[in-house]
N, C-alpha and C positions, 0 to 999 in steps of 0.2 A: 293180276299178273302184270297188267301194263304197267300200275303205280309201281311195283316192285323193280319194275326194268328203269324205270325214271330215276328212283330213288337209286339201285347202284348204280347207276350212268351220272347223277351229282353228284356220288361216294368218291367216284372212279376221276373225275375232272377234275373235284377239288385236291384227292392227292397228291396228281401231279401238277398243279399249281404248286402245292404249297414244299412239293420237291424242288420243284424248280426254284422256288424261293429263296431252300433251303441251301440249295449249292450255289445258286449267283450270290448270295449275301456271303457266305463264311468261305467261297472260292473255290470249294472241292474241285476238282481234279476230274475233268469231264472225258464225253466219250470220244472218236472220232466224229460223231456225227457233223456235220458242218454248221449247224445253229448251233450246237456245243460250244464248236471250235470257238466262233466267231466271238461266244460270250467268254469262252477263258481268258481269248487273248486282247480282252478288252485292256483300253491302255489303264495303267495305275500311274493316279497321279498323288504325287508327294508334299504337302508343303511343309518346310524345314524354313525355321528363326534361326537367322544365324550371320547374315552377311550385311556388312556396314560397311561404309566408306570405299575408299578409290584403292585400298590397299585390298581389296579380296580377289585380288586377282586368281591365285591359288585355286581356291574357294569355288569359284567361277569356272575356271580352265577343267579342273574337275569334274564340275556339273554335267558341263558339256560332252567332254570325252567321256562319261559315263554314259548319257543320255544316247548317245553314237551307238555304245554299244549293246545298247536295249533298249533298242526301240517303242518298247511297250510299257516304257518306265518313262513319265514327265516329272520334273523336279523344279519345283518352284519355292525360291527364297524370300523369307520377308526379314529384313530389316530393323534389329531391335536393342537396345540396350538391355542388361542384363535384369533392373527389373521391371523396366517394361514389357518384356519377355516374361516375366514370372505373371504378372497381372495379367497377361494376355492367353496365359496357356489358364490362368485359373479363372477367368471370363467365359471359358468352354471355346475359343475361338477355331476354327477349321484349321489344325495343325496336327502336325504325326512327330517329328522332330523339334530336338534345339541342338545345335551345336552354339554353346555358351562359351562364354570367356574362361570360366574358371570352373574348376570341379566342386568351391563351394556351393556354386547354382543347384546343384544337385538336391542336398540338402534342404536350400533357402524354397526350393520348387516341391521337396516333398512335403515340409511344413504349410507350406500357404495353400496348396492344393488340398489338403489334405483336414485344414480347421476348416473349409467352406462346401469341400463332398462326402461328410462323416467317414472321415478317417478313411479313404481309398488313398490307397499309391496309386502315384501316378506315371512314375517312374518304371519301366522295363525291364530297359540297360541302359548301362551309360561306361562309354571309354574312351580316354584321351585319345585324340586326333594329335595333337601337337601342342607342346611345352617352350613356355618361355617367364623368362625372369622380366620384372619391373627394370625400366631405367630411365634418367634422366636423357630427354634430349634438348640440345641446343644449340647454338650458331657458333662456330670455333673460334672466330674474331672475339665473341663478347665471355665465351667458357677458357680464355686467355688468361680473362684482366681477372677470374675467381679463381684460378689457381684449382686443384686439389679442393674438391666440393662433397660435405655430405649431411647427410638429414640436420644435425647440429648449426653448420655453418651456413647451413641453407635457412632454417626458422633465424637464425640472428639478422640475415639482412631482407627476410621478408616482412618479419615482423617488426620490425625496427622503419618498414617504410625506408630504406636505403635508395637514393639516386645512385647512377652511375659515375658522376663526380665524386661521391664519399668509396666508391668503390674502385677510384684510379681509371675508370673507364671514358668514355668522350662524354662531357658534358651533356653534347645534345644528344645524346642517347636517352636522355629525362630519367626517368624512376627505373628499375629494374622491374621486368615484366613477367612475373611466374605465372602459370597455373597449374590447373588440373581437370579432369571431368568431375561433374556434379558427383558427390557422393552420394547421394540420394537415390540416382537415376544409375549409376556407372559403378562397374566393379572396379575398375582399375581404381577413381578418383576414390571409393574406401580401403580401398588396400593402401593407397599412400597415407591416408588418413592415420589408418590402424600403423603405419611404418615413425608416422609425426608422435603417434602415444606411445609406442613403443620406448622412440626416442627420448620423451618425458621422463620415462619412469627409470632409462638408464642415466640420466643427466640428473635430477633431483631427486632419487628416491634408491629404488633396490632394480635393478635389470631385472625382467620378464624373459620366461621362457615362453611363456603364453597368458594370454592376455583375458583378462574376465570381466561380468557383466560391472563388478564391481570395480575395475580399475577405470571400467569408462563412468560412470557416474558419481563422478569427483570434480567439485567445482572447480579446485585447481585446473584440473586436464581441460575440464570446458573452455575455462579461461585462456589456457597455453594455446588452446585451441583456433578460439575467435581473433585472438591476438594476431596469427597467422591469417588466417582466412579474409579477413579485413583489408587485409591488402593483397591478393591473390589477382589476377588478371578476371575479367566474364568467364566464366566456367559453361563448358558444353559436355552433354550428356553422353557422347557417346565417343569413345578413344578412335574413330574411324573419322569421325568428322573432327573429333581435334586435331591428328597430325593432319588435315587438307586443310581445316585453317591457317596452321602453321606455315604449311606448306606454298599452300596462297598468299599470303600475306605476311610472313616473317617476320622478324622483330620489333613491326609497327606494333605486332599483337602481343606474341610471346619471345623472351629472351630465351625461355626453360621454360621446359615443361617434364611432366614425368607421362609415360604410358607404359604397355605392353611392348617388348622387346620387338616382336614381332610386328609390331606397325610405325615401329620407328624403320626398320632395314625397309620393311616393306615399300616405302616411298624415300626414303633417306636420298637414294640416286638425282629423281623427280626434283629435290629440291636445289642440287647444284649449280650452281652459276646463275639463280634467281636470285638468292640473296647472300652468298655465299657457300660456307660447307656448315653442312649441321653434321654435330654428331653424338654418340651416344658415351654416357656415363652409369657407372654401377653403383648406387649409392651399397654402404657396408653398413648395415645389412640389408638386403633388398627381400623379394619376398618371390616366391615360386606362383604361378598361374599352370595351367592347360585347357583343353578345348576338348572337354570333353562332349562325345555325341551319344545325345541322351534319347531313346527311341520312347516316346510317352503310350500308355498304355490310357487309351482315350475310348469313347462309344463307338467312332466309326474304325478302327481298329479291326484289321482283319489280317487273318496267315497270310494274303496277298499280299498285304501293306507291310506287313512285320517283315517278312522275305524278302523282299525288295529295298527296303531301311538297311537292310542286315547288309544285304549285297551291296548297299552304296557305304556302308561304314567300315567293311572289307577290303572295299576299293581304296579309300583312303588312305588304309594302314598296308599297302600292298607297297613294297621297297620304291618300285618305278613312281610313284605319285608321293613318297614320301622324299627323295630324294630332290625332286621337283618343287615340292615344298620351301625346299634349304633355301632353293636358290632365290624365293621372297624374302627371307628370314627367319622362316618359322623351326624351330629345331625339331627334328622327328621321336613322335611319341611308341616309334616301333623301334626295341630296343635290339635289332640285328643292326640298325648302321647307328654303329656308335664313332666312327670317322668323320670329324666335322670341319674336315683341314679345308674344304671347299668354301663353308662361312668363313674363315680363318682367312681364305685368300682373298675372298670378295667381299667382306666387309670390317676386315680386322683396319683396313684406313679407315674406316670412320669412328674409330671405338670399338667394335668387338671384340668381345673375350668370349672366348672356349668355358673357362673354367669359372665359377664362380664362388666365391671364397665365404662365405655367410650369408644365410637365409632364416628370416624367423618363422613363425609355423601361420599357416594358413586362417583367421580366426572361426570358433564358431559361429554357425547363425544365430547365437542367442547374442554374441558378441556383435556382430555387424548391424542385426536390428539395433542396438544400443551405439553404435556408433551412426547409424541412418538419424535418429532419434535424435542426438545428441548435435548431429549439424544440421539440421531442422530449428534446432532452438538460437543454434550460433546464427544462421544465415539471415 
């Protein structure tokens, strides 16, 4: 009789261990009791890939004024170029979020995760935060003496090794200083890449509506390629820390560069009266990005974490925080404020346009591994 009372009294212990297990791990929805309480309202802490450079202001202002208004939500951002971000969420790293550059990440993130955890998505959701076009930016004194600039007329005087002398510019302005982000490492630096092949095949061959594995792995193209690249300024990894070099440093480093629209307006102000006015240019045809926020469906993954992702990817797309947005540069991906007379006002002197006139298509990731590939062999 006694062993039989032992034996349900450890029946009866271990149940409710392994209840209580069962609600603190998957977050159920507990009772009043006050150890209940205390465990529901345990904080949930977030960490989100997503924020680079001096330009995330947005980004930042967001975090916070979210965090203010829930309390029991901590959000912590790490720092990453787009595929160092891919290799880092497929490493199993402690992450719940990406808010990525582009919506191909999406894609580039379900394949790579996906040949090394047999075939799991890893992907949730994913929805743009905010959209922006490619452009060139650069200093107004020296985008003067080039007149009217586009992808064409840009590979003639990079590739060509042009000084500022052969281009009517000051002598001692030396060579003319382009770059880009690594393509390798940075979405932006293969999308200009993918805009350079584009250009190829309307200049020598047939115009591209869209671009395939096969049109990158053409010695030609390699070549059109390297030609360019060879003379390109140091190339850095991430469009955040390129415009602060810029920014810092001005046209000792870069004359021109290309990035995301949005982190040229972003600091564009920042750069006035350092070294002049920088400002922005559309090349025709330029190519579309967004920022999409991708909730990754991971092991530590719970209805708490999912709920709380969702509520900050809400907040984001809520009119007052998207409006808020404009005012860095970022154009909003919530299609109720289609009014963008406010960029128009505040950064139409430095180059902005409203409208943009051509866009080629975004490439696939069977295309961009072949273009990663392809300036792997140029570099």
């Amino acid at each position: 009789m006694i062993l039989k009372k032992i034996i349900f009294s450890m029946i009866a212990i271990s149940a409710i261990i392994l209840t209580g297990v069962y609600l603190f791990s998957n977050n159920v929805p507990l009772s009043g009791n006050p150890i209940d309480t205390m465990l529901h309202d345990q904080k949930v802490v977030l960490n989100i890939i997503g924020k680079t450079g001096s330009n995330s202001g947005f980004f930042e202002d967001a975090r916070v004024e979210f965090m203010k208004k829930n309390k029991n939500i901590e959000i912590n951002y790490i720092g990453l170029g787009t595929f160092e971000a891919v290799d880092y969420i497929t490493d199993d790293n402690d992450v719940d979020a990406w808010l990525s550059a582009d919506e191909s990440a999406v894609d580039i993130l379900r394949s790579e995760y996906s040949k090394s955890h047999e075939g799991k998505n890893i992907v949730l959701e994913a929805s743009p935060i905010v959209t922006s076009p490619l452009v060139f930016v650069g200093w107004e004194e020296r985008l003067k003496k080039l007149g009217d600039i586009d992808i064409k007329i840009l590979n003639n005087i990079v590739s060509g090794g042009k000084s500022w002398d052969e281009l009517g510019g000051n002598p001692n302005w030396g060579f003319f200083n382009f770059s880009h982000t690594n393509p390798v490492d940075s979405n932006s630096g293969m999308q200009f890449i993918s805009l350079l092949i584009y250009d190829y095949y309307n200049q020598n061959v047939i115009p591209k509506k869209e671009l395939t594995v096969e049109d990158i792995a053409n010695n030609k193209v390699m070549e059109y390629i390297k030609a360019f690249e060879k003379n390109t300024a140091k190339q850095i990894d991430g469009s955040g820390k390129f415009i602060d070099t810029m920014v810092q440093y001005g046209p000792s480093k870069y004359d021109l560069g290309v990035i995301y629209e949005y982190y040229a307006l972003a600091n564009i102000k920042n750069a006035q009266g350092r070294w002049g006015k920088l400002k922005v240019l559309y090349p025709n045809p330029t190519i579309w990005s967004n920022r999409p926020f991708i909730i990754l469906n991971i092991q530590t993954s719970t209805s708490k974490k999912i709920a709380a992702l969702k509520d900050f990817r809400d907040f984001l797309l809520s009119e007052d925080i998207q409006r808020k947005a404009m005012q860095e540069g970022y154009r909003p991906a919530n299609t109720a404020i289609a009014d963008l007379s406010y960029m128009e006002k505040e950064f139409g002197p430095f180059g902005f346009r409203k409208d943009i006139s051509s866009a080629v298509s975004t490439p696939s990731i069977e295309v961009i591994e072949s273009i990663r590939n392809l300036i792997k062999r140029v570099q």
